[in-house]
Each structure stands twice: as structure tokens, then as C-alpha cells.
Rosetta silent file (secondary structure, phi, psi, omega in degrees, C-alpha in Angstrom):
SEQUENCE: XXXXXXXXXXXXXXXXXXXXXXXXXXXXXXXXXXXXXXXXXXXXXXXXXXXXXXXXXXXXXXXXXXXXXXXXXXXX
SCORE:     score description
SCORE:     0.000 S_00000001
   1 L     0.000  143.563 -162.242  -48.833  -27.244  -27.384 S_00000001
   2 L   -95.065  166.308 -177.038  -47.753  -27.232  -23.656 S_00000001
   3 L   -89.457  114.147 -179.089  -48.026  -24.143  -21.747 S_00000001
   4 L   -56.545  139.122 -173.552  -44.670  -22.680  -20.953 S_00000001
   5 L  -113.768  167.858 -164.818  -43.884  -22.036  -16.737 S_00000001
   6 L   -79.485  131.216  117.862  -42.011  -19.069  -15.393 S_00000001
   7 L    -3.422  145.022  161.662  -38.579  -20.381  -14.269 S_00000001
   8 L   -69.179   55.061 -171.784  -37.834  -20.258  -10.586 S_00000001
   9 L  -139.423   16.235  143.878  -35.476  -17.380  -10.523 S_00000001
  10 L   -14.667  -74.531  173.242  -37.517  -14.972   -8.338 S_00000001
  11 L   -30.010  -76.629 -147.650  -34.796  -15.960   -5.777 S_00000001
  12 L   -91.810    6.851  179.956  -31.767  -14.640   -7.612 S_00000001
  13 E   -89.495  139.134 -172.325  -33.017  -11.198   -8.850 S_00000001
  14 L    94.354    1.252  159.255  -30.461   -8.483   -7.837 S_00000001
  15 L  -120.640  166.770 -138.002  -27.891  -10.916   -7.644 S_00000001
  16 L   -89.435  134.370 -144.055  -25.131  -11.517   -9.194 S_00000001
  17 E  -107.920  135.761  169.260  -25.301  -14.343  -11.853 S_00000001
  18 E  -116.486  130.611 -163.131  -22.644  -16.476  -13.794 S_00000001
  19 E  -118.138  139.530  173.159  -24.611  -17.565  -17.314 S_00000001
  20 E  -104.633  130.330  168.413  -22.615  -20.391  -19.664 S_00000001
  21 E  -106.227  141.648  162.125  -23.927  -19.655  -23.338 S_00000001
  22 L   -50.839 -179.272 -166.175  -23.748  -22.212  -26.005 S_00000001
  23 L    69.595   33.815 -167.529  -21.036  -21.539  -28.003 S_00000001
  24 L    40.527   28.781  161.944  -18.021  -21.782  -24.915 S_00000001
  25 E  -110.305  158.632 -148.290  -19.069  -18.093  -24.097 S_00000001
  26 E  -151.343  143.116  174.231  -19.870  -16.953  -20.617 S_00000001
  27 E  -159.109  144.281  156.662  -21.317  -13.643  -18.722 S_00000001
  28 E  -138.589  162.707 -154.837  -21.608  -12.063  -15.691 S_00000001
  29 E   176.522  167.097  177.157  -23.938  -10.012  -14.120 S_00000001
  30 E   -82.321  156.478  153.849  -26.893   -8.917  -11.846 S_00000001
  31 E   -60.167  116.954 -178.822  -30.112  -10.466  -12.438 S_00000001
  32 L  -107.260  -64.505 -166.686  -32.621   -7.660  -13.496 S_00000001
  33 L  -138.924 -170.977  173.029  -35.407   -9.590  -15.061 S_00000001
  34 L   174.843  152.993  161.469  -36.545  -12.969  -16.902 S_00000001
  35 L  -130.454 -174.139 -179.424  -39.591  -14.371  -18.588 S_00000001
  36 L   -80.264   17.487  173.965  -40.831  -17.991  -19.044 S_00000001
  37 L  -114.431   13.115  178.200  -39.008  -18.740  -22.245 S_00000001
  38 L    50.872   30.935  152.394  -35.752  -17.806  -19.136 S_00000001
  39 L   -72.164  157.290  179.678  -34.606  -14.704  -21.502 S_00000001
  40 E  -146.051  132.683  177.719  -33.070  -12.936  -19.244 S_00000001
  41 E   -62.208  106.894  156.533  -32.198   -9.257  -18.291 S_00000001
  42 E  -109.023  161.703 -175.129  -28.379   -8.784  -16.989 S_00000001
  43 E  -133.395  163.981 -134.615  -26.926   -5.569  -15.677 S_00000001
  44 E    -4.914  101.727  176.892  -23.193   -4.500  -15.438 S_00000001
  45 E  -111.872  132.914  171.745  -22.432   -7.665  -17.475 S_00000001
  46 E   -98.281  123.038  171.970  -18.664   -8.887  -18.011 S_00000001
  47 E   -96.615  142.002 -151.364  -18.175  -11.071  -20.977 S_00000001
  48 E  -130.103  118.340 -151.843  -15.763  -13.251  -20.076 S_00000001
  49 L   -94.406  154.762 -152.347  -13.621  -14.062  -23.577 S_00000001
  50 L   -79.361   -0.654 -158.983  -12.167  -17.928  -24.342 S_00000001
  51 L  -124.648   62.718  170.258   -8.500  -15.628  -24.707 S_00000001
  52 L    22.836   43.697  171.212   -9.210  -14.647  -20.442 S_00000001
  53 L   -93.969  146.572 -178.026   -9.821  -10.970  -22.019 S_00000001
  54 E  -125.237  110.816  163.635  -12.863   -9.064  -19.997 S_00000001
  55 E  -123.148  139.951  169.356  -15.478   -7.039  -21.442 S_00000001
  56 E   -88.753  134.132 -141.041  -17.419   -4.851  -20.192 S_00000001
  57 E  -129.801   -9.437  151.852  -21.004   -5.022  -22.131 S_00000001
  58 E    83.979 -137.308 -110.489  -23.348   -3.064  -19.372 S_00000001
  59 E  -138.991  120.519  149.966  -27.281   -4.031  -19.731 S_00000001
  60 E  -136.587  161.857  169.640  -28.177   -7.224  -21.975 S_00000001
  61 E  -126.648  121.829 -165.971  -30.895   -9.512  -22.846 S_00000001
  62 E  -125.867  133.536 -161.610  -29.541  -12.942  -23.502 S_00000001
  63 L   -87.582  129.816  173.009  -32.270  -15.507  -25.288 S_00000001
  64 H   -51.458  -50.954  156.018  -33.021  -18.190  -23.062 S_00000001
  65 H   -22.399  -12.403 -128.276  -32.338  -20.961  -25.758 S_00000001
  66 H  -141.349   -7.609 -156.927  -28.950  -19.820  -25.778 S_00000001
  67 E  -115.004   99.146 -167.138  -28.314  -20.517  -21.932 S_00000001
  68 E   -93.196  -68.559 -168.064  -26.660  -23.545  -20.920 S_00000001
  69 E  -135.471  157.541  169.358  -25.994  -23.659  -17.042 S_00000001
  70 E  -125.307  144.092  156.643  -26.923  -20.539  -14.275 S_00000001
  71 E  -156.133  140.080  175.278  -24.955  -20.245  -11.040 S_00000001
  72 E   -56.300  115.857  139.738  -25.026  -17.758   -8.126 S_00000001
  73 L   -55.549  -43.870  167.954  -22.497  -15.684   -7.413 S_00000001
  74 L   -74.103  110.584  170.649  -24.223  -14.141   -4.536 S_00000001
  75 L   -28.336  148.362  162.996  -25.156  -15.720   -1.602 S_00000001
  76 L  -121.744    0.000    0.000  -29.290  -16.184   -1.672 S_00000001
């Protein structure tokens, strides 16, 4: 079994992250934390709903399987 590597995303913690989830759903938020399976810790997170409705959902952990594309909001 191969050994799983941390993700590169050192760079992007404290800033603010747009995450595509399987399923057409979407969040945004700061970057708090991650591990090397990429779960990842967001903070004030907006779920952003397929009917342009916005909720706010505060502090999540979203399972890296589950994580389709990442892109900076914030300059880095």
C-alpha cells in the first residue's frame, strides 16, 4: 500500500478558499487546516446553494474524497 503525501496547501492557509464538492455543491472559506488524505478545515464557510441561496455554515471539515477542484480566492 503506497504511503499517502501531505498535499501542498501550506501556501493557502488563512486564505480564503473556493472548494467544488462532488455532488454540484460548492463552499467558501478560510483555510484553517488539512491532512494528507486533503480533509480539510474551513472557517466562516458560505455554502453556496444550486438555487444561488447563501448559507452561512461557520467552521467545517469537508472529507477530502469529496473535493473536486480548490481555487484561491486570496492572492498568495
Amino acid at each position: 500500500m503506497s504511503k499517502a503525501h501531505p498535499p501542498e496547501l501550506k501556501k493557502y492557509m488563512d486564505k480564503r478558499m473556493m472548494l467544488k464538492l462532488n455532488g454540484g455543491r460548492a463552499v467558501t472559506g478560510i483555510l484553517r487546516g488539512f491532512d494528507p488524505f486533503m480533509n480539510v478545515v474551513l472557517d466562516d464557510t458560505v455554502e453556496e446553494c444550486k438555487d444561488n441561496t447563501k448559507n452561512n455554515i461557520g467552521m467545517v471539515v469537508i472529507r477530502g474524497n469529496s473535493i473536486v477542484m480548490v481555487e484561491a480566492l486570496d492572492r498568495v
